[in-house]
C-alpha positions as CSV (number, residue, x, y, z in Angstrom):
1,X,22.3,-85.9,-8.3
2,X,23.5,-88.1,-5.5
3,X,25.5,-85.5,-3.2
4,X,24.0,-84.8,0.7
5,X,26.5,-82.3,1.7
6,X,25.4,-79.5,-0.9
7,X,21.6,-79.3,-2.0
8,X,21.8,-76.6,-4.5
9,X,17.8,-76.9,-5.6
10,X,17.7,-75.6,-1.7
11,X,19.8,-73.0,-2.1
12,X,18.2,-71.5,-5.3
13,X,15.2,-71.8,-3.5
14,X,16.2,-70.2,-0.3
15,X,17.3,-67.5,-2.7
16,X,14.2,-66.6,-4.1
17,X,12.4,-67.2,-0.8
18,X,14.4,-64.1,0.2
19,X,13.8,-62.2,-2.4
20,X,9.9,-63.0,-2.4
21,X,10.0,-61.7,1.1
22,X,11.5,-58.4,0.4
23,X,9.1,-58.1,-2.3
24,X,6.1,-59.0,-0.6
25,X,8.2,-56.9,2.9
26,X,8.3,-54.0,0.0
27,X,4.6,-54.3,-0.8
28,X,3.0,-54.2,2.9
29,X,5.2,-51.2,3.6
30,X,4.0,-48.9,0.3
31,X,0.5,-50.1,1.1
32,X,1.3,-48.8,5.2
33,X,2.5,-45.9,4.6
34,X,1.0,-45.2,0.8
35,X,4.0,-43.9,-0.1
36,X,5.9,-45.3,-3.0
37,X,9.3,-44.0,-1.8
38,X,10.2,-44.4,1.9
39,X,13.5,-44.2,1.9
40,X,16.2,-43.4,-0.7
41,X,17.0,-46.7,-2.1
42,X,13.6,-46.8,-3.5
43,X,14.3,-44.1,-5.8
44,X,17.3,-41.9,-5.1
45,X,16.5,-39.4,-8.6
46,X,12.9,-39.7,-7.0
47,X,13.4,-39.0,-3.8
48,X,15.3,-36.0,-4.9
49,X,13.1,-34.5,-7.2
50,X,10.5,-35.2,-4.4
51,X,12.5,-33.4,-1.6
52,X,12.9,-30.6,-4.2
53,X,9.0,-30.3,-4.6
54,X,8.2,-30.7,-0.4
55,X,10.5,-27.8,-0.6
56,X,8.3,-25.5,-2.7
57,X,5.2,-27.1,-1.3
58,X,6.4,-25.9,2.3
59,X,7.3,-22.2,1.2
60,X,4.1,-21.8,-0.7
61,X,2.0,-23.3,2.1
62,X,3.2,-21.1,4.4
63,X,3.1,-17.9,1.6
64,X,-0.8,-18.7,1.3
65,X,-0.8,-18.6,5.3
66,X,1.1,-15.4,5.8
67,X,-0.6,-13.9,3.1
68,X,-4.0,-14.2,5.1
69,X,-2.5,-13.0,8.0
70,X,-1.5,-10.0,6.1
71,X,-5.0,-9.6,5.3
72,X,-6.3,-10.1,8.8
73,X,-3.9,-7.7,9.4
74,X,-5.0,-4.8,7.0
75,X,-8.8,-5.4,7.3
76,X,-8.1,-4.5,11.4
77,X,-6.5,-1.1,10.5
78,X,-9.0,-0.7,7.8
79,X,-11.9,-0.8,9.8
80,X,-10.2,1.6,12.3
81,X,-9.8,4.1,9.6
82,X,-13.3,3.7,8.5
83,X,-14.2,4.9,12.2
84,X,-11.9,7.5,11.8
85,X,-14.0,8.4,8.2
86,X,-17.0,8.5,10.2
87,X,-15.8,10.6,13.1
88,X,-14.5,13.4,10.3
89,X,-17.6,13.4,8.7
90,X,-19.0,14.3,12.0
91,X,-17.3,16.8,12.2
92,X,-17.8,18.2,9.2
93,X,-21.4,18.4,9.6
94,X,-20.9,20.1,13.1
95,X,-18.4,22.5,11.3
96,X,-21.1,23.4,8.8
97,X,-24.1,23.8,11.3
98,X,-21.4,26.1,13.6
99,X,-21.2,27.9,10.4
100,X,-24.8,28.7,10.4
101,X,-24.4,31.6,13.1
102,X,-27.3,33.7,12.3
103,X,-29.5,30.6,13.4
104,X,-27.6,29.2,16.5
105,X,-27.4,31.0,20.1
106,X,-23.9,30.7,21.5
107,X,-25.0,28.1,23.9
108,X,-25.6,25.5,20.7
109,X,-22.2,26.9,19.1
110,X,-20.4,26.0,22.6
111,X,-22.2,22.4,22.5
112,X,-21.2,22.0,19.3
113,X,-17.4,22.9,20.1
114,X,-17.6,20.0,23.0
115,X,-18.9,17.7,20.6
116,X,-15.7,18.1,18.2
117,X,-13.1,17.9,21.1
118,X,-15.1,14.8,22.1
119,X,-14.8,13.3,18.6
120,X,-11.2,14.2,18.5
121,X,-10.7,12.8,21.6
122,X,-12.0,9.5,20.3
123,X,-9.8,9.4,16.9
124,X,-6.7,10.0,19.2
125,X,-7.8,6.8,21.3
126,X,-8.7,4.7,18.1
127,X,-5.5,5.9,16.7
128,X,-3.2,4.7,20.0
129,X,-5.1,1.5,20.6
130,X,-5.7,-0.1,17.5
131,X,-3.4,-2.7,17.3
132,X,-2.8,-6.7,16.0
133,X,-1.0,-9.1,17.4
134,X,0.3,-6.6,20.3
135,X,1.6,-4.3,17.3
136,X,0.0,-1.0,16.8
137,X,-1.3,-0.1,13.4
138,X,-2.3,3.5,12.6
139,X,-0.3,5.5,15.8
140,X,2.2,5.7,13.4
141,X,4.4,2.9,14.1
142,X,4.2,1.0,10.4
143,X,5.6,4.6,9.3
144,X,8.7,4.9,6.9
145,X,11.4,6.6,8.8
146,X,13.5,9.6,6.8
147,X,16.2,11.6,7.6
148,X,18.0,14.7,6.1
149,X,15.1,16.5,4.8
150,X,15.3,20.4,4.3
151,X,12.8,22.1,5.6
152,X,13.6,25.0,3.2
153,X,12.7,22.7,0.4
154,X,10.1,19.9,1.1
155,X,7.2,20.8,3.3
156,X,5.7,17.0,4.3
157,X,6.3,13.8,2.8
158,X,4.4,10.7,3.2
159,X,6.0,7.7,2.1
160,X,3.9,4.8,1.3
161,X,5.6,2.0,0.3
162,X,9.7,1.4,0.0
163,X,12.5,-1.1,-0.6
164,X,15.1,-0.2,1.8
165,X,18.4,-2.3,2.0
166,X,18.1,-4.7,5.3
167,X,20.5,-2.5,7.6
168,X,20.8,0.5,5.4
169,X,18.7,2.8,3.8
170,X,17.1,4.4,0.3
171,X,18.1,7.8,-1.3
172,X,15.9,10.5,-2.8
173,X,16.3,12.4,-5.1
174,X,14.2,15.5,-5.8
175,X,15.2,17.7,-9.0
176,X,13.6,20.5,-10.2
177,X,13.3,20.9,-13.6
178,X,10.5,23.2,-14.3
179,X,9.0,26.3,-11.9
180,X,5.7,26.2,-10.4
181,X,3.9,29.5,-10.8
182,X,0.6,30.9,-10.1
183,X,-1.7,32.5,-12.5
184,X,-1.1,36.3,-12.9
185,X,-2.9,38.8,-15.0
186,X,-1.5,42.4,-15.3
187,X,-3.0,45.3,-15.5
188,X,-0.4,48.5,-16.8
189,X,-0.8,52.4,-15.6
190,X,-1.7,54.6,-12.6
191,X,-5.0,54.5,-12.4
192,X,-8.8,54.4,-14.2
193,X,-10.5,56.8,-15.8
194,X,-14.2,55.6,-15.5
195,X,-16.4,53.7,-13.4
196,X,-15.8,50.2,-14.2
197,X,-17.4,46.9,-12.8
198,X,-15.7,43.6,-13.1
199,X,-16.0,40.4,-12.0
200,X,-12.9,38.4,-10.5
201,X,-12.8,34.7,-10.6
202,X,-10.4,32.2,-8.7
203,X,-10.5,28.7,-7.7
204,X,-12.4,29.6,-4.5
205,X,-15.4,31.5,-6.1
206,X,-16.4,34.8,-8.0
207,X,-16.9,38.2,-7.0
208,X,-18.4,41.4,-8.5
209,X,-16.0,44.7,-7.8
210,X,-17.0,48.6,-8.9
211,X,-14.1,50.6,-8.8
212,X,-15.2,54.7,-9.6
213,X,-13.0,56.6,-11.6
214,X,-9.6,58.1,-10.5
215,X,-9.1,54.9,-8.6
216,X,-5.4,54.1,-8.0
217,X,-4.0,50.9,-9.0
218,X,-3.2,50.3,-4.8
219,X,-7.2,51.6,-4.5
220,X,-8.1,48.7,-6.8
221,X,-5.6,46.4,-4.9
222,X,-7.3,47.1,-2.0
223,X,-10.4,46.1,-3.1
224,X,-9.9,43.1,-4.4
225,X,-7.9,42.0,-1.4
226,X,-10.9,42.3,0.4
227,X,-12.3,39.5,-1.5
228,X,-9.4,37.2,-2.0
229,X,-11.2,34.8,0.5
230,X,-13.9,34.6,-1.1
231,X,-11.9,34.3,-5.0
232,X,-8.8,32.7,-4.2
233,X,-7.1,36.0,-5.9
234,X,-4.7,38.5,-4.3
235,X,-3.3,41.9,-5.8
236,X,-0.2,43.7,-5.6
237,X,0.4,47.7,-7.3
238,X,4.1,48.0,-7.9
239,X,6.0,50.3,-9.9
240,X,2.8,51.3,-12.1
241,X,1.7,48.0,-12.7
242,X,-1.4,45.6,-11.2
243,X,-0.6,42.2,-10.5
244,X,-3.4,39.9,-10.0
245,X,-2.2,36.2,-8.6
246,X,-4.2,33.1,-7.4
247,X,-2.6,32.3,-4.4
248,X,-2.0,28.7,-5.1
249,X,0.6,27.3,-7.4
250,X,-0.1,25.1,-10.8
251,X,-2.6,24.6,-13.6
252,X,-5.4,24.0,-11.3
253,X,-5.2,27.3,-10.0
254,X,-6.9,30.6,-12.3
255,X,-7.3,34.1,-12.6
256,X,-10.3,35.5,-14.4
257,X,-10.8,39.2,-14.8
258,X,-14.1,40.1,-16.7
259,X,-15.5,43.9,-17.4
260,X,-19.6,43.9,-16.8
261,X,-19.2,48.0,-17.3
262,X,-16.5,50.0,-18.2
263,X,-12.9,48.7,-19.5
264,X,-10.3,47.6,-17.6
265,X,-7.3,45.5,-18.4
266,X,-9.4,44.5,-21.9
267,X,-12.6,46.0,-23.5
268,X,-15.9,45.6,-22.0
269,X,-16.9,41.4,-22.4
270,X,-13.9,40.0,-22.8
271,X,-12.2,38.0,-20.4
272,X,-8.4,38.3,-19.4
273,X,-7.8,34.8,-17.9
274,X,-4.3,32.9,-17.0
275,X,-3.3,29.6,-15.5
276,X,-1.1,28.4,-13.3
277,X,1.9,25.7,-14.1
278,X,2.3,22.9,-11.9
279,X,6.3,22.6,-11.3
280,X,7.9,19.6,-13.4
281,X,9.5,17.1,-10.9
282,X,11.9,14.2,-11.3
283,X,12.6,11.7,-8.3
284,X,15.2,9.5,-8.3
285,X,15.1,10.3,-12.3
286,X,11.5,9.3,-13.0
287,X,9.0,11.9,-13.8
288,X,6.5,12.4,-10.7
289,X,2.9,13.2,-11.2
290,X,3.0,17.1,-10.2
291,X,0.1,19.6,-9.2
292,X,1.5,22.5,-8.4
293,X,4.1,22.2,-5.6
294,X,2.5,18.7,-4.6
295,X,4.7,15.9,-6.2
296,X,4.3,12.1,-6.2
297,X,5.1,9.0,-7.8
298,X,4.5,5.5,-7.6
299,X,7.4,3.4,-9.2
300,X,8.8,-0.3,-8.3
301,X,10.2,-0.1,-4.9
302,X,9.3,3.6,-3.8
303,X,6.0,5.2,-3.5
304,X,5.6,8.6,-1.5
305,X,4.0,12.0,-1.8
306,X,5.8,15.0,-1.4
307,X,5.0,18.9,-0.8
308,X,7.3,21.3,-2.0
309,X,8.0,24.7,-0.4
310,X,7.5,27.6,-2.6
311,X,11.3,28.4,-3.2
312,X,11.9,24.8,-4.1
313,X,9.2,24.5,-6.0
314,X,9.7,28.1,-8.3
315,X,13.6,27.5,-8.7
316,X,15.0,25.1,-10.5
317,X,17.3,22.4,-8.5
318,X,18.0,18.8,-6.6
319,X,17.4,18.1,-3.2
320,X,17.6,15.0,-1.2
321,X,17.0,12.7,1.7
322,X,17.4,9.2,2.7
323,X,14.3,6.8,3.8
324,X,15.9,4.7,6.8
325,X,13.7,1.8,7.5
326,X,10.0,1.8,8.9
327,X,6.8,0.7,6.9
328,X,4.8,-2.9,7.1
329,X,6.4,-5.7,5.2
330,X,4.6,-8.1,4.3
331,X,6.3,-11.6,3.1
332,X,3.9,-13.4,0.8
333,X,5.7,-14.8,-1.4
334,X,7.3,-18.5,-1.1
335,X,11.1,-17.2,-0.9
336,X,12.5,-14.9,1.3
337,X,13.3,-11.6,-1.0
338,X,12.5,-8.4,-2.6
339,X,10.0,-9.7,-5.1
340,X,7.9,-11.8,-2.6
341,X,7.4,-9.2,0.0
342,X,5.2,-6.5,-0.3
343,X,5.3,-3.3,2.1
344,X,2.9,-0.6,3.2
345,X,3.7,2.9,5.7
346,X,1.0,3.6,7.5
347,X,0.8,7.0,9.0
348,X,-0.2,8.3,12.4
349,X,-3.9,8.9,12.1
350,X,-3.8,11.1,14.8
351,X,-5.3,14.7,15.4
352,X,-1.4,16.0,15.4
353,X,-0.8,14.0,12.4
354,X,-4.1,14.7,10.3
355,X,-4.1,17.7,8.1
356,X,-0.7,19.8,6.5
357,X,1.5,22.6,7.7
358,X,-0.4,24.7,4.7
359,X,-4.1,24.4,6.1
360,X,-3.0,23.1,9.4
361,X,-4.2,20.3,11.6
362,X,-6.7,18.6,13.4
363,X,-5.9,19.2,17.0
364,X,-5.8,23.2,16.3
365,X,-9.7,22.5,15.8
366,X,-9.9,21.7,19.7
367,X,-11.1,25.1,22.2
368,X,-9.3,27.6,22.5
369,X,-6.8,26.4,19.8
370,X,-6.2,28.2,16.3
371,X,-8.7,27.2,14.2
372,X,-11.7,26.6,16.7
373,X,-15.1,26.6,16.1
374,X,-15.5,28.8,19.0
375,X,-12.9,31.6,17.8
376,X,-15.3,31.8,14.8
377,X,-13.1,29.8,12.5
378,X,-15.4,27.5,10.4
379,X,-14.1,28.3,6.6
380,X,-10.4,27.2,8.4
381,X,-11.8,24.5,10.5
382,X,-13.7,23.2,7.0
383,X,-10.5,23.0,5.1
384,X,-8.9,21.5,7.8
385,X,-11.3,18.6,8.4
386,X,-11.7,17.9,4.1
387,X,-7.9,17.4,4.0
388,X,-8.4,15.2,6.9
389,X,-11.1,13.4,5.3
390,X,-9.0,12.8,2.1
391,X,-6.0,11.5,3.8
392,X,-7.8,8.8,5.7
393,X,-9.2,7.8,1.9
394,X,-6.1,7.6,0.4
395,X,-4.4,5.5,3.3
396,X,-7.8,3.4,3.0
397,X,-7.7,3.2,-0.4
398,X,-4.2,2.1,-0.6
399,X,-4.6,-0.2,2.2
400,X,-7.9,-2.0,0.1
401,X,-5.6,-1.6,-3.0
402,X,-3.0,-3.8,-1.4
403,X,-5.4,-6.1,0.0
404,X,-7.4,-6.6,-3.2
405,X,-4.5,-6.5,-6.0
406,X,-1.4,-8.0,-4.8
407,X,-2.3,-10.0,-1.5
408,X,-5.5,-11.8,-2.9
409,X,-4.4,-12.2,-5.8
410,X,-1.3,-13.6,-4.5
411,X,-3.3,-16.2,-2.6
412,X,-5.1,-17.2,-5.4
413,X,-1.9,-17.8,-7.8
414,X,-0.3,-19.6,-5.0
415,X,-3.1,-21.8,-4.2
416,X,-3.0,-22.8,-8.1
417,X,1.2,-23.4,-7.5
418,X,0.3,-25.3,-4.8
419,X,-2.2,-27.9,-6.3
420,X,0.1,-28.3,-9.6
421,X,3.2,-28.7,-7.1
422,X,1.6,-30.6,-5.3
423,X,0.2,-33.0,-8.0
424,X,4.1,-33.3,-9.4
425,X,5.6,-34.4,-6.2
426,X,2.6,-37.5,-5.7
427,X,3.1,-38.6,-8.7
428,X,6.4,-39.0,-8.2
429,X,6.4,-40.4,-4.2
430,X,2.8,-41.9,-3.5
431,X,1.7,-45.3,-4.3
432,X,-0.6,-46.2,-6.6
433,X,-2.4,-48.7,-4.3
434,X,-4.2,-50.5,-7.4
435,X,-0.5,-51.6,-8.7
436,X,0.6,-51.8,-4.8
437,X,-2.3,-55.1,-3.8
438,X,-1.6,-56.7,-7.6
439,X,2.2,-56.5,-6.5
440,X,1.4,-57.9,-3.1
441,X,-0.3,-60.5,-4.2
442,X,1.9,-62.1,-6.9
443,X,4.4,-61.4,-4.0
444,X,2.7,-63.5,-1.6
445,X,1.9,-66.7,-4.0
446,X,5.7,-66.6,-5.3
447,X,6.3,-66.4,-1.1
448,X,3.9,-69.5,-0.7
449,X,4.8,-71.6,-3.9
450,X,8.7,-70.7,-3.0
451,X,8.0,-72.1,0.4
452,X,6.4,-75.3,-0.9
453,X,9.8,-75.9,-3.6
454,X,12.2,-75.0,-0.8
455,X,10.6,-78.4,1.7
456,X,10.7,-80.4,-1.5
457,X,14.4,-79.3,-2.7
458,X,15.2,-80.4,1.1
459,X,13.8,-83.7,0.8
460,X,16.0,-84.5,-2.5
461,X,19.2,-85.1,-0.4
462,X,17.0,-87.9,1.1
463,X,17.1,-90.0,-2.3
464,X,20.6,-90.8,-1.6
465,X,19.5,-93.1,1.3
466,X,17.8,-95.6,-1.2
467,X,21.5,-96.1,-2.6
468,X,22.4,-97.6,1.2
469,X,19.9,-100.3,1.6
């Protein structure tokens, strides 16, 4: 080849100069950044499938991260109400030792009244000041909201945990399907004609009873009315006939007449016992778990506590109400919806709020209230602190049951997502530095040797020169 205006050994050479660079360009940028894909003409389906795996990687990283929140969240009002426990169970024992009045001059009974408003004092204050984040926890502010509930047919309800629509709300639906009753035993006629002895045995204890002969059915009554707070069993003579009833409702509750001497109701040692039946309950058309007029249920999406009144609970029928928003929701799960959040109410742990309408509440256990020690109201004051007692467990152990079986165990299963996600998207977009520096360096000896060809494919035009001389 003798032609000077067009070398194409140059040009060939130019061309795979250029492409040696970009190779070699290629190489030193992977090896920069350790990325195999920087941009999407490295791999657009890569880069794709890569985007689509950041995206999980982000939502699960920040599930793992609000999920520990959630549980710095829950340990804080946990370890309020474990106070709370504490306090109670001081009060408990100064209930007990107030009790004790045959050993205790006035003075101690007055000290230990101050020492109860003092301790409910303090569960007031731990109740109002607890708080995370500038959010209060247990003054009642994480609980559900409901409206449209009869007070001729549910007594309290405590909802726990419920999916309500963002900007609407959640129906109830409470049907009756079965009466509660108490236990009764009957006794038929207008009076005894012995001396008998029996023994009558509730829930709340035993007591021995001698009626003398001739006594009435409202003499015998009487009698045992005098003891119902110490059996749990009340009497009522109508129309010839003796009804003996626990005063509570369901199969918990008993009545137990025995003869020791004498007959009455059944011959001398035999027993004449009956049970209670606990009301059958269907909400929102799923069986609850019923004893006697105290209904709950724990279902996807709703899980409450209910106490019936005594009509509702003895007469068949549906009532209803609506939950309307409240509760704490938790989102620990890597997409924003129903199935990755999880939510919690969390009552007012306060002395207003702790204890029932049926044995009363905290605050009446303060002087001069209802149920004070003071007034000489220890058996009421007892009841009222137990319930109090087992309310703060329950909202503990729900609390530990959330932590424990669907938070932690949510971070752990994410954490496994995250390291198999994780693994997917770099194999996918991070170099492999081993094949990156042999790339690199083939790149840079084809960039050398290329360099070396293109100054000898310029000096070929220069042959042509030889021809002129």
């Amino acid at each position: 080849m003798s032609r000077i205006n067009t070398n194409i050994p140059s040009i060939q050479a130019v061309h795979k100069l250029a492409a040696n660079q970009n190779d070699l360009t290629t190489r030193l940028e992977r090896l920069s950044t350790g990325l195999r894909i920087n941009r999407g003409r490295d791999d657009p389906a890569g880069l794709i499938a890569s985007e689509t795996l950041r995206n999980e990687i982000r939502g699960i990283t920040q599930a793992v991260d609000n999920s520990q929140r959630a549980l710095n969240v829950i340990s804080t009002a946990e370890g309020a109400l474990n106070e709370i426990s504490s306090l109670l169970l001081d009060i408990r024992a100064l209930t007990n030792h107030a009790a004790n009045t045959g050993a205790i001059s006035p003075d101690e009974l007055k000290a230990d009244q101050l020492q109860v408003d003092s301790i409910i004092e303090s569960i007031d204050r731990i109740a109002n000041t607890t708080q995370f984040g500038g959010q209060k926890l247990i003054n009642g502010h994480y609980e559900y909201s409901v409206s449209g509930i009869a007070a001729s047919a549910i007594t309290t309800v405590t909802v726990f945990g419920a999916r309500v629509p963002q900007g609407s709300f959640q129906t109830v639906t409470v049907e009756v399907n079965q009466s509660a009753q108490t236990a009764q035993v009957v006794f038929s006629g207008a009076a005894i004609a012995e001396n008998v002895t029996i023994e009558v045995k509730g829930v709340t204890g035993m007591e021995v009873i001698s009626l003398t002969s001739g006594s009435t059915i409202a003499n015998i009554a009487s009698a045992i009315n005098k003891s119902t707070y110490t059996t749990g069993v009340s009497a009522i003579a109508s129309a010839g006939h003796l009804y003996l009833n626990s005063q509570d409702y369901g199969s918990d509750a008993f009545v137990s007449v025995k003869p020791i001497d004498g007959n009455f109701i059944v011959s001398t040692g035999s027993t004449a016992v009956d049970e209670g039946r606990d009301a059958g309950v269907l909400i929102n058309g799923q069986a609850a778990s019923v004893s006697g007029l105290d209904a709950s249920i724990r279902a996807n999406g709703l899980d409450l506590n209910l106490l019936l009144t005594a009509d509702r609970g003895t007469n068949l029928g549906t009532t209803s109400f609506a939950i309307t928003g409240g509760g704490a929701t938790f989102q620990i799960g890597p997409e924003v919806n129903p199935n990755g959040q999880v939510s919690i109410g969390i009552p007012n742990m306060g002395s207003s709020n702790l204890g029932n309408a049926k044995v009363g509440f905290l605050y009446t256990i303060k002087d001069g209230s209802s149920s004070s020690l003071t007034g000489n109201h220890m058996m009421q004051a007892e009841k009222i602190v137990s319930e109090a007692i087992n309310q703060v467990a329950i909202i503990r152990g729900r609390l530990g049951g959330l932590q424990k079986n669907q938070i932690e165990t949510n971070i752990n299963s994410q954490n496994v997502a995250l390291e198999n996600v994780t693994a997917a998207e770099s194999a996918i977009r991070d170099a492999d530095i081993a094949v990156e520096v042999a790339a690199m360096t083939r790149a840079q000896v084809l960039v050398q040797s290329t360099t070396s060809i293109l100054g000898i494919a310029n000096q070929i035009p220069q042959t042509a020169l030889s021809l002129l001389q």
